[in-house]
C-alpha positions as CSV (number, residue, x, y, z in Angstrom):
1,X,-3.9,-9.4,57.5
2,X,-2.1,-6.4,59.3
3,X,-3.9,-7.2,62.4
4,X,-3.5,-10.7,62.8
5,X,0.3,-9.8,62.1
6,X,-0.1,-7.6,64.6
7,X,-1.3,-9.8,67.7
8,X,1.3,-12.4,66.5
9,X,4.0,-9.8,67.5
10,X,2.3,-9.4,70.7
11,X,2.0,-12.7,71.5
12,X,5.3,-13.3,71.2
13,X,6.6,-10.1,73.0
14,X,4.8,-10.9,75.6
15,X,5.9,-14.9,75.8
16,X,9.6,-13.1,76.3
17,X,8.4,-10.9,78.8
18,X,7.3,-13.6,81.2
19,X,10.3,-15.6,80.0
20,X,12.8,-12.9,81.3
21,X,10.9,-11.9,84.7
22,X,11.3,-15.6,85.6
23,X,14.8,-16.2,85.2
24,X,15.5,-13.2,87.2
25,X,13.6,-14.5,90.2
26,X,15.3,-17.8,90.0
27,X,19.3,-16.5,89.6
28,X,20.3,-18.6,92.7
29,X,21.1,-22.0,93.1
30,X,18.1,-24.4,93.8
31,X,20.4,-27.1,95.6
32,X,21.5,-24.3,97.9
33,X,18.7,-23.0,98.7
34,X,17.3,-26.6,99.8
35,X,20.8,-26.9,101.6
36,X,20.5,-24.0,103.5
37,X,16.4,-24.4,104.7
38,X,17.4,-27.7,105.9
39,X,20.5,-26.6,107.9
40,X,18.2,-24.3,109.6
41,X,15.3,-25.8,109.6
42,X,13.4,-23.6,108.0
43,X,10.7,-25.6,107.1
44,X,9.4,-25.8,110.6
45,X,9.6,-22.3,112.0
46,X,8.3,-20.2,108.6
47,X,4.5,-20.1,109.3
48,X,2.8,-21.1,105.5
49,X,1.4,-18.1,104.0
50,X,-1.8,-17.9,101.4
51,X,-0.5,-17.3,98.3
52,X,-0.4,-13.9,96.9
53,X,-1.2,-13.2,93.4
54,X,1.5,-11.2,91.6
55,X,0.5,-8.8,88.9
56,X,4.0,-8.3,87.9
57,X,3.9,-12.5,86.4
58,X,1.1,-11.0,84.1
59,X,1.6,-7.8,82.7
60,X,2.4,-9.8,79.5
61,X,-0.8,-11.0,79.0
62,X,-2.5,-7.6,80.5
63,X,-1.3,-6.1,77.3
64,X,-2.3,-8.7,75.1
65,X,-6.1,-8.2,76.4
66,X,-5.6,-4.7,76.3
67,X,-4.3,-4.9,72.6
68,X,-7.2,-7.0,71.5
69,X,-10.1,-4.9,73.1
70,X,-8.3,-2.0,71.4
71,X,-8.4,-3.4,67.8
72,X,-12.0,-5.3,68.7
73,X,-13.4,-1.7,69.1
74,X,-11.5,0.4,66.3
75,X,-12.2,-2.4,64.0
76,X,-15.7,-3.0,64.6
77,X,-14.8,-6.2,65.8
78,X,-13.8,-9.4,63.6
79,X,-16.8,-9.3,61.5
80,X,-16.0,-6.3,60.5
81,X,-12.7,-7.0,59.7
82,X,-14.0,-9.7,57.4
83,X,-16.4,-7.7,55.3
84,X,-13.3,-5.6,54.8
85,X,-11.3,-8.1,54.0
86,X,-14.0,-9.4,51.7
87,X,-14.8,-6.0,49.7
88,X,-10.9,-5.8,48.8
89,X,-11.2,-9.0,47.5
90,X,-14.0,-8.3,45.5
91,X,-12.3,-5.3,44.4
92,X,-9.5,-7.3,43.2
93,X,-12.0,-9.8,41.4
94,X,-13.3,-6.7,40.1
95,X,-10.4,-4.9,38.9
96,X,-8.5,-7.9,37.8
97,X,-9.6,-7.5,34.4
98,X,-8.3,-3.8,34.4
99,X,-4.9,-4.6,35.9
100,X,-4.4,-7.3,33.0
101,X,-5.0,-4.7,30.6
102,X,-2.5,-2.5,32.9
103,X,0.3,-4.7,32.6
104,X,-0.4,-5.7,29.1
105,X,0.2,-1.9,27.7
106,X,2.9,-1.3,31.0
107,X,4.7,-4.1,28.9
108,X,4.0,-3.5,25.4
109,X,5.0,0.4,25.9
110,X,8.5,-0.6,28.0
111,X,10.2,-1.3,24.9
112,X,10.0,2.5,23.4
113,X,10.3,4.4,27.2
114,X,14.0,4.4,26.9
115,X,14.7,3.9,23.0
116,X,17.6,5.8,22.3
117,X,17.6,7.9,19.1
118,X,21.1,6.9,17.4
119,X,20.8,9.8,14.7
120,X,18.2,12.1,13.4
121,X,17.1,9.7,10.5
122,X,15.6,6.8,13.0
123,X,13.0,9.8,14.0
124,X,10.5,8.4,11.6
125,X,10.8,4.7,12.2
126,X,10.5,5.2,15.9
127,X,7.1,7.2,15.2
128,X,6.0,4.4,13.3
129,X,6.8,1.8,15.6
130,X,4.7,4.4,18.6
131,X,2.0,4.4,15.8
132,X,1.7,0.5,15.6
133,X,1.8,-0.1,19.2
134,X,-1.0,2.3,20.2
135,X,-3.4,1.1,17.5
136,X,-2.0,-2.9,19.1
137,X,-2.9,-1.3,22.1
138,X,-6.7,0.1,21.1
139,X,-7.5,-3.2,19.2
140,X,-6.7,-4.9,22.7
141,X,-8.4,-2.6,24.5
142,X,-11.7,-2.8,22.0
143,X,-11.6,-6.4,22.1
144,X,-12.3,-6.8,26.1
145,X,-13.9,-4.1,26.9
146,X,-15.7,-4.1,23.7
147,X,-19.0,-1.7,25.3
148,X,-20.8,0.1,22.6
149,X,-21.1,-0.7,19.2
150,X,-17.3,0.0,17.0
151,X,-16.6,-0.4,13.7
152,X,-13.3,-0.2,12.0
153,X,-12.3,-0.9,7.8
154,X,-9.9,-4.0,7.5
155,X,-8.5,-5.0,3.9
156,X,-9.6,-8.7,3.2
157,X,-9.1,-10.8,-0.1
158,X,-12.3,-12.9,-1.1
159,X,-12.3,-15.0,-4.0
160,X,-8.7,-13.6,-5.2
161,X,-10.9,-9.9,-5.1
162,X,-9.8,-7.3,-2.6
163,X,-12.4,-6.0,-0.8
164,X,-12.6,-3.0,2.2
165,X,-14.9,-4.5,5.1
166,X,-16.8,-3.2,7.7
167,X,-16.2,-4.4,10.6
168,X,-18.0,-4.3,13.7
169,X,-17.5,-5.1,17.5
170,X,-19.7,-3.8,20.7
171,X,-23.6,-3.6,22.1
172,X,-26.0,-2.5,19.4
173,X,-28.5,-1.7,21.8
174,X,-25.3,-0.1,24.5
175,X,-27.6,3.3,24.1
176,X,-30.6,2.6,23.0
177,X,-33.7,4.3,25.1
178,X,-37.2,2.4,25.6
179,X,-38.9,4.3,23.0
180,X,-36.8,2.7,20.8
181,X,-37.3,-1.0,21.3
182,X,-40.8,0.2,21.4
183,X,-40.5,1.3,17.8
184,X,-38.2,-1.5,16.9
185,X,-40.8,-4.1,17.9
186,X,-43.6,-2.4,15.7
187,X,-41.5,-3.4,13.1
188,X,-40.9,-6.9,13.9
189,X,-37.8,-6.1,15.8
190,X,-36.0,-5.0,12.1
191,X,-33.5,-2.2,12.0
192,X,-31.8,-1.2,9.4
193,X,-28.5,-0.5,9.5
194,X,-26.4,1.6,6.6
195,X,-23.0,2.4,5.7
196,X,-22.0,5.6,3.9
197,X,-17.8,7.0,3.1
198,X,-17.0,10.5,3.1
199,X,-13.8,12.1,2.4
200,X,-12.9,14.7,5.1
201,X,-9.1,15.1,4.2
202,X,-9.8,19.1,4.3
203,X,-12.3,18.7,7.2
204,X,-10.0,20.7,9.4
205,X,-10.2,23.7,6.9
206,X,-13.5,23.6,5.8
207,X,-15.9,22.0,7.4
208,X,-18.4,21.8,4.6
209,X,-15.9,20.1,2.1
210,X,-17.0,16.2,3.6
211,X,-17.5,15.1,0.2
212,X,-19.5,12.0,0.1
213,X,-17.9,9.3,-2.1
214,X,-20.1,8.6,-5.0
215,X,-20.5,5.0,-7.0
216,X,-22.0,3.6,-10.3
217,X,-22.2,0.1,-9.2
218,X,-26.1,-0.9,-8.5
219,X,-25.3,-3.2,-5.7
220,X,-23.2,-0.4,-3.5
221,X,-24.9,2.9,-5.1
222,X,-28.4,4.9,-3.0
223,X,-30.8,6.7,-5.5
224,X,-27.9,9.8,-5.5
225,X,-24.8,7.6,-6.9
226,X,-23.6,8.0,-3.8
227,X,-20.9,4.8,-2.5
228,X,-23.6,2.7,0.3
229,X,-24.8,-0.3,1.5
230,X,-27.9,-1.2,3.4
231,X,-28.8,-4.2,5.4
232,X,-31.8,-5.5,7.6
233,X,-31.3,-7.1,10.5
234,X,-32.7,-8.3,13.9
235,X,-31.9,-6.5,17.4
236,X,-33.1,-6.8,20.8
237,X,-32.1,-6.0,23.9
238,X,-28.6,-7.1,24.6
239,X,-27.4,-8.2,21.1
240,X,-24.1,-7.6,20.4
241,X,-20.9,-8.5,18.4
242,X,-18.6,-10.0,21.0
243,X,-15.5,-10.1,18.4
244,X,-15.0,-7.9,15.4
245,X,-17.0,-9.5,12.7
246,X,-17.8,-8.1,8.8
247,X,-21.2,-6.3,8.6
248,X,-20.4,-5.2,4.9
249,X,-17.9,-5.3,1.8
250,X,-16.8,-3.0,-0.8
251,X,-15.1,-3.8,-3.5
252,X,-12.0,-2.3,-3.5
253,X,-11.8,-0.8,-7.0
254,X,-15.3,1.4,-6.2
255,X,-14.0,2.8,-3.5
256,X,-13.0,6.0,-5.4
257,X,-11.9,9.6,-3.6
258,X,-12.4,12.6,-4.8
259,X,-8.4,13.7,-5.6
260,X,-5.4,11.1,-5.8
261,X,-2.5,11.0,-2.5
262,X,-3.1,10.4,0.9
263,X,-6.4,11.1,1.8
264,X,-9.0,10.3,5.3
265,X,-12.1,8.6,4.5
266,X,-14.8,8.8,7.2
267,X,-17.3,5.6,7.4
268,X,-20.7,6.2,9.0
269,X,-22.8,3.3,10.6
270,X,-26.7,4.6,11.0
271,X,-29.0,2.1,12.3
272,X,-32.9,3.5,11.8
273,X,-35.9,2.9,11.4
274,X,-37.0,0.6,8.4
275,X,-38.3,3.6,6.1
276,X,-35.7,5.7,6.9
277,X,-34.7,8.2,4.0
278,X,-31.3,9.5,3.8
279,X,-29.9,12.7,2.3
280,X,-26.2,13.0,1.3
281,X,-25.8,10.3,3.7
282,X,-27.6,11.8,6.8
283,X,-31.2,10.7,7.8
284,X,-33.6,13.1,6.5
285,X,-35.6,12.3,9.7
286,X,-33.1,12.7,13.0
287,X,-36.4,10.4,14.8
288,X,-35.9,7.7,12.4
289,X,-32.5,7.2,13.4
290,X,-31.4,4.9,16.4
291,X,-27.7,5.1,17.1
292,X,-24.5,6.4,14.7
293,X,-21.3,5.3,14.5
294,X,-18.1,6.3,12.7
295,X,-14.6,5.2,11.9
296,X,-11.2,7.0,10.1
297,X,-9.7,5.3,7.4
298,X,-6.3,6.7,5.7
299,X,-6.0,5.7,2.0
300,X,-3.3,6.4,0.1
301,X,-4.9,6.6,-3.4
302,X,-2.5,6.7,-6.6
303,X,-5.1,7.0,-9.0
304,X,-7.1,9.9,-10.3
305,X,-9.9,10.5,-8.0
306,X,-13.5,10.9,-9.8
307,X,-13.5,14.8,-9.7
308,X,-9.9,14.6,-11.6
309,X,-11.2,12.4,-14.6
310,X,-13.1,14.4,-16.3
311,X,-9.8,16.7,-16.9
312,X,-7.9,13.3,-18.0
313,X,-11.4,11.9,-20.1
314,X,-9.9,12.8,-23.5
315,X,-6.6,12.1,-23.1
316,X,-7.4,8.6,-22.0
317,X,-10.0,7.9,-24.5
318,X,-7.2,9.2,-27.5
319,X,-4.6,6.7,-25.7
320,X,-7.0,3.9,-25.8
321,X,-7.7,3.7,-29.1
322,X,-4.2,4.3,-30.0
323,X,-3.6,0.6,-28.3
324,X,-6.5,-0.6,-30.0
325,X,-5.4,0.5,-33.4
326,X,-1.7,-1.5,-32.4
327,X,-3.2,-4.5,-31.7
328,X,-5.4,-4.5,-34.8
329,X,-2.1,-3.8,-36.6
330,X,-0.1,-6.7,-34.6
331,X,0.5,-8.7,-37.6
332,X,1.9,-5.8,-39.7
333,X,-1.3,-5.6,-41.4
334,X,-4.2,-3.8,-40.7
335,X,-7.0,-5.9,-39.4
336,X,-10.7,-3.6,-40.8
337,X,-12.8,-5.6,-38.9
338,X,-10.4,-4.9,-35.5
339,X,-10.8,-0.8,-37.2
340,X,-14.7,-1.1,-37.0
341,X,-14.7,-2.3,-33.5
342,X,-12.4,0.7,-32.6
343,X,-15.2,3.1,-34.4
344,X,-17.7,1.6,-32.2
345,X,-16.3,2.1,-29.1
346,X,-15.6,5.5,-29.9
347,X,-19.4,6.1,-30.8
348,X,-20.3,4.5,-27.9
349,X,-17.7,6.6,-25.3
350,X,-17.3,9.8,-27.2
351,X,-19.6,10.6,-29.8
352,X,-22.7,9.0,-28.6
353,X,-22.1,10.3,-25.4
354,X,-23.2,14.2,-26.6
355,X,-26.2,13.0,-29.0
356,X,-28.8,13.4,-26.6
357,X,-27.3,17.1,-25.3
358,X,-28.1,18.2,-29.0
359,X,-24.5,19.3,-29.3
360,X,-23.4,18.8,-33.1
361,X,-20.9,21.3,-33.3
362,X,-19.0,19.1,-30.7
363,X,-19.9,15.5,-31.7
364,X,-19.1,16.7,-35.4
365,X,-15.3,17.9,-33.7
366,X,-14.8,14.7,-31.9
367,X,-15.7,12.9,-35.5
368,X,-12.9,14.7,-37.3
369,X,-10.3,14.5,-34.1
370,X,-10.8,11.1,-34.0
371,X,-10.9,10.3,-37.6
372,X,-7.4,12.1,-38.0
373,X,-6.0,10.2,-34.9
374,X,-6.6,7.0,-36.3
375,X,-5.3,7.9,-39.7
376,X,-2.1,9.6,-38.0
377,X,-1.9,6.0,-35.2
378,X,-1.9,4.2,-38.2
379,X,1.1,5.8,-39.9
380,X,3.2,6.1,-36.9
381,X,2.7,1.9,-36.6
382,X,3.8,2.0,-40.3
383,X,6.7,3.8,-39.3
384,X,7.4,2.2,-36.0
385,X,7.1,5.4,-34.3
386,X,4.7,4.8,-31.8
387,X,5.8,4.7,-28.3
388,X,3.5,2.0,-26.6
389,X,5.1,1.9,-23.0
390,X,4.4,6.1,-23.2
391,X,1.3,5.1,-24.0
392,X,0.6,2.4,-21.2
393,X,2.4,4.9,-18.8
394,X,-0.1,7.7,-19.4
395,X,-3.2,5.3,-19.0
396,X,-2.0,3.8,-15.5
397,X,-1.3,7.7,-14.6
398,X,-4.6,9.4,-16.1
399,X,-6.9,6.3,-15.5
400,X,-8.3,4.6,-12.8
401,X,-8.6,0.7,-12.5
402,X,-12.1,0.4,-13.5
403,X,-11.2,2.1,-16.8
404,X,-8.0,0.0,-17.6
405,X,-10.5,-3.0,-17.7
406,X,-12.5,-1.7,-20.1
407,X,-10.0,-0.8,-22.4
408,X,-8.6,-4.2,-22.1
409,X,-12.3,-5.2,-22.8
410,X,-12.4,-3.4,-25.9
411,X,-8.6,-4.7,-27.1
412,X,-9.8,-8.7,-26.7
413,X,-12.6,-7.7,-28.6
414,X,-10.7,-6.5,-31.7
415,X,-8.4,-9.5,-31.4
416,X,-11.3,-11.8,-31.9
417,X,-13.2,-9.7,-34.5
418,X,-12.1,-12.0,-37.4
419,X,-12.8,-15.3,-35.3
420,X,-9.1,-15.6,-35.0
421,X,-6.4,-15.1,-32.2
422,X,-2.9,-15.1,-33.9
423,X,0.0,-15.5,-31.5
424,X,1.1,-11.8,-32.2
425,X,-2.3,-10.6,-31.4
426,X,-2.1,-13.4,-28.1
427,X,1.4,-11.9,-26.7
428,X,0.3,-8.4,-27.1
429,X,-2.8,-8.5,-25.0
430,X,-0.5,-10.3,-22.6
431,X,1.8,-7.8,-22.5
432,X,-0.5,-5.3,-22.2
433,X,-2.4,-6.5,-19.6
434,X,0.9,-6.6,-17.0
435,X,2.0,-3.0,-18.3
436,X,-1.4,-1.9,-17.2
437,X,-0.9,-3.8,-13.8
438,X,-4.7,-5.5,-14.6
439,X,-5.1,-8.8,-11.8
440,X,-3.7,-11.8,-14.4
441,X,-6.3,-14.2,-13.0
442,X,-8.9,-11.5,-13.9
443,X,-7.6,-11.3,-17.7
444,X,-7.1,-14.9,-18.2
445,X,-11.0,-15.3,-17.3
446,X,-11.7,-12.5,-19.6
447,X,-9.8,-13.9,-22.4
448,X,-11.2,-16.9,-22.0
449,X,-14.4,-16.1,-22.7
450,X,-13.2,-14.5,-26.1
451,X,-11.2,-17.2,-26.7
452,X,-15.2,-19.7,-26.3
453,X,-16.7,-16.7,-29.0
454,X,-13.9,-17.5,-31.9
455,X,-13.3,-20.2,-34.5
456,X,-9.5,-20.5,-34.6
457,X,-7.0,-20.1,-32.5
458,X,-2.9,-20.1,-33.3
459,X,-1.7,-23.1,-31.6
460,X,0.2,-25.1,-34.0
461,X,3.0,-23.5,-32.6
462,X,5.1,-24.9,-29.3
463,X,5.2,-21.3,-28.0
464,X,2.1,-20.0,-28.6
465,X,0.7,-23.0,-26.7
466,X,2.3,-20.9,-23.5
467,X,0.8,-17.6,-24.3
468,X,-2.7,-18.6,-24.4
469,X,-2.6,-19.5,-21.2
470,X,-0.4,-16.3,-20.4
471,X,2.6,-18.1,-18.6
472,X,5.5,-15.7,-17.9
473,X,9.2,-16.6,-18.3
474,X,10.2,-17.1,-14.3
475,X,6.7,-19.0,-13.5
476,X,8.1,-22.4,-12.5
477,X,6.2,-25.9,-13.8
478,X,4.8,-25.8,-10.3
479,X,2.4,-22.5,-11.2
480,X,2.3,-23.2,-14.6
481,X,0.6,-27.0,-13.5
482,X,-1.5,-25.2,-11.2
483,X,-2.9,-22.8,-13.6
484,X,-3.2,-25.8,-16.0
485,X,-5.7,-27.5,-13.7
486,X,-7.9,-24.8,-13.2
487,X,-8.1,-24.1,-17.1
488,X,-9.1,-27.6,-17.8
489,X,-12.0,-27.6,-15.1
490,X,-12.9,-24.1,-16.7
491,X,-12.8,-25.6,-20.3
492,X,-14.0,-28.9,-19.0
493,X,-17.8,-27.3,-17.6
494,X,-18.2,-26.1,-21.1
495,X,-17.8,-29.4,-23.0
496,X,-21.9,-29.1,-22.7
497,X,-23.2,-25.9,-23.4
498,X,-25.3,-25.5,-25.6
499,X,-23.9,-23.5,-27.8
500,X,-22.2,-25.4,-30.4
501,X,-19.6,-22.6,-31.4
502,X,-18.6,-22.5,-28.1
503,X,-18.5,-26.7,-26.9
504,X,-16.6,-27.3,-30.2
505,X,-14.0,-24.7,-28.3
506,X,-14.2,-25.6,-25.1
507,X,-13.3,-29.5,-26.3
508,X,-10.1,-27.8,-28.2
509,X,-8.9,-26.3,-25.3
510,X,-9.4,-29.0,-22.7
511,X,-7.2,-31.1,-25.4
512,X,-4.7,-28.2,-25.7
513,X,-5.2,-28.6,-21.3
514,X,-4.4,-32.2,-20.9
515,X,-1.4,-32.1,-23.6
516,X,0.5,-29.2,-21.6
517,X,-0.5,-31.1,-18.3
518,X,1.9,-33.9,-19.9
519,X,4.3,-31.9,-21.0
520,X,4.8,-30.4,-17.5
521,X,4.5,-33.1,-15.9
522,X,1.5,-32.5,-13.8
């Protein structure tokens, strides 16, 4: 474009040059001139001469041509200015991709280049907002130039459950080497891909202390208790996740540090071979294993980690069946078969727990502790003495999640005991299911299913119709008629079972269902 600028320059300099060198010839009259020849005859006596060519007329266009050869042979000519002209442009198609990105981030940064810092307490904040619009930023960036396989942990909600997945964006094969897909093929072009946590919040310390999350669940446990998940899945050349998309879920609640605060969990994506064995979540075998991948997530944990409950085991255990003992004494009277369903869960968790270590000195200690805590629980419920919010607060300190269910288990389970939920017993468990911060959709299903095991339940009276269905004071008729509906299709699937004991309660609670429904207006 410069050159055909250029020559239009020249053109017209030129056109101005021959302009001016006529007008200078021609500065006298014509009508005199004619005058004067014809006066003197002139035309007659001057001899005609053969005209001359004047250089001077076109020293214009002489440097026009001159101009032309001279960009013709430093150019290469016009073909070569056209292959230059056509790799810039396919530069620019090239790069166009790049200078979006450019001016996306130029942009999205602008806003904190000249923030000024008012006082010393918008320090934080500022950092904050710098924090959120680099990882804005790397998501962008991840997204279109997505290259080899990423993952990152997202928080998603599925079926009212939180979960952690694993998410996953990039080439699977972006690295793979031909001996690879040569192995992969043997084995029906399968590779197995696995997914292992580690906590490395004193990796910069030690690094031996990665301590590799462990897990009791079957479905997200290896052989070792240790927190996984493995998949098979296809791959050939070229396959890839072109957005980020799940590859696996954990359930939130089992994904358990080692120590409560804020600490860095490290994710590790193996792909392998098929039979691949793995060690404290490293292949045993470094040829089985096909690509790795790894991601940081921070977790700010406010529970006891799994290396901190054993110290907090007995404590919790002693406040647990202090709650129990409460709500077998909710009527002001003790309920004995709510006591024996106390002693069994304390076989079960304490006592039985050391029978097959052959310890009887210490099973026969935790027999006499336990059998003076319940005597001295009872008393201080006698006396009104006993603190149950210190109790609740201790439990949602010393225990994790996973271990406030199952003492909620073992509290609906002395409530129905005698085939009977009273409306004290019904409150309390209400209650005591929000002090614990349990999910209330969680606890409603798990009442229910006590509720299907029992003969009677309390609902002559207007306000205990409420509590079964564990409506809180501010929920407005709205919530309360949504909740409504789904405990009538729950109730209504069981009209059939088999189970007599439990259709003769299910047809009860659908009626108890549809009356509120009226009452509310639904």
């Amino acid at each position: 474009m410069k050159f055909i600028f250029s020559l239009i320059i020249i053109l017209f300099l030129s056109s101005a040059n021959i302009s001016a060198a006529d007008t200078k010839e021609l500065k006298f009259d014509n009508e005199k001139i004619n005058e004067f020849i014809k006066n003197n005859k002139l035309n007659d006596t001057i001899p005609k001469k053969e005209k001359e060519f004047d250089i001077s007329k076109y020293r214009g266009l002489i440097y026009l041509a001159i101009a032309i050869l001279i960009g013709i042979f430093s150019r290469g000519g016009f073909t070569g200015f056209d292959e230059e002209e056509g790799r810039i442009k396919k530069k620019k198609s090239k790069d166009n991709n790049r200078s979006r990105i450019d001016e996306f981030i130029e942009k999205s940064n602008k806003k904190n280049i000249d923030k000024e810092r008012e006082d010393e307490f918008s320090y934080d904040e500022e950092d904050r907002d710098s924090e959120m619009q680099e990882k804005a930023n790397d998501d962008f960036l991840s997204e279109v130039y997505s290259g080899e396989l990423k993952i990152k942990i997202e928080e998603k909600i599925i079926d009212n459950n939180p979960y952690y997945a694993v998410m996953a964006i990039g080439d699977i094969t972006w690295y793979f080497e031909e001996d690879f897909f040569n192995s992969i093929k043997k084995e029906n072009d399968q590779v197995k891909f696995t997914i292992y946590a580690f906590d490395v919040t004193e990796e910069e310390t030690d690094k031996e202390k990665d301590i590799a999350l462990q897990c009791l669940t079957d479905s997200f446990k290896d052989e070792n208790n240790l927190l996984s998940s493995a998949r098979n899945m296809e791959v050939k050349v070229g396959y890839a996740y072109d957005i980020w998309t799940p590859m696996f879920f954990f359930p939130k609640s089992i994904v358990v540090p080692p120590y409560r605060g804020e600490r860095k969990i490290k994710f590790v994506l193996s792909a392998t071979k098929i039979n691949a064995k793995f060690e404290q979540g490293k292949t045993v075998r470094k040829k089985d294993l096909y690509l790795s991948t790894e991601t940081i997530f921070y977790l700010n944990f406010q529970e006891p980690g799994y290396l901190e409950e054993d110290q907090y085991e007995d404590e919790v255990n002693e406040k647990i069946v202090q709650l129990g003992l409460a709500v077998a004494y909710s009527e002001k009277k003790i309920n004995q078969r709510g006591v024996e369903a106390i002693k069994t869960w304390i076989n079960q968790k304490v006592i039985w727990k050391h029978y097959f270590a052959e310890n009887t000195e210490e099973e026969n200690e935790n027999k006499i502790k336990y059998s003076f805590l319940l005597n001295n629980t009872y008393e201080l419920l006698k006396n009104k003495k006993l603190s149950l919010s210190e109790i609740v607060k201790e439990l949602n300190y010393k225990s994790n999640i996973s271990k406030r269910y199952d003492a909620m288990n073992l509290l609906l389970n002395i409530a129905g005991s005698d085939d009977r939920l009273s409306v004290e017993e019904d409150k309390l468990l209400n209650k005591t299911a929000r002090a614990l911060e349990l999910d209330m959709d969680r606890f409603q299903q798990m009442k229910t299913s006590t509720i299907a095991n029992i003969d009677t339940i309390d609902d002559n009276v207007e306000e205990n119709e409420d509590t079964i269905f564990n409506f809180s004071a501010d929920m407005t008729n709205e919530e309360k008629c949504k909740k409504l509906r789904l405990e009538y299709t729950r109730w209504n699937r069981q009209t059939n079972n088999s189970n007599e004991k439990i259709r003769n309660q299910a047809k009860k609670m659908v009626e108890l269902t549809a009356s509120l429904r009226k009452k509310y207006n639904c």
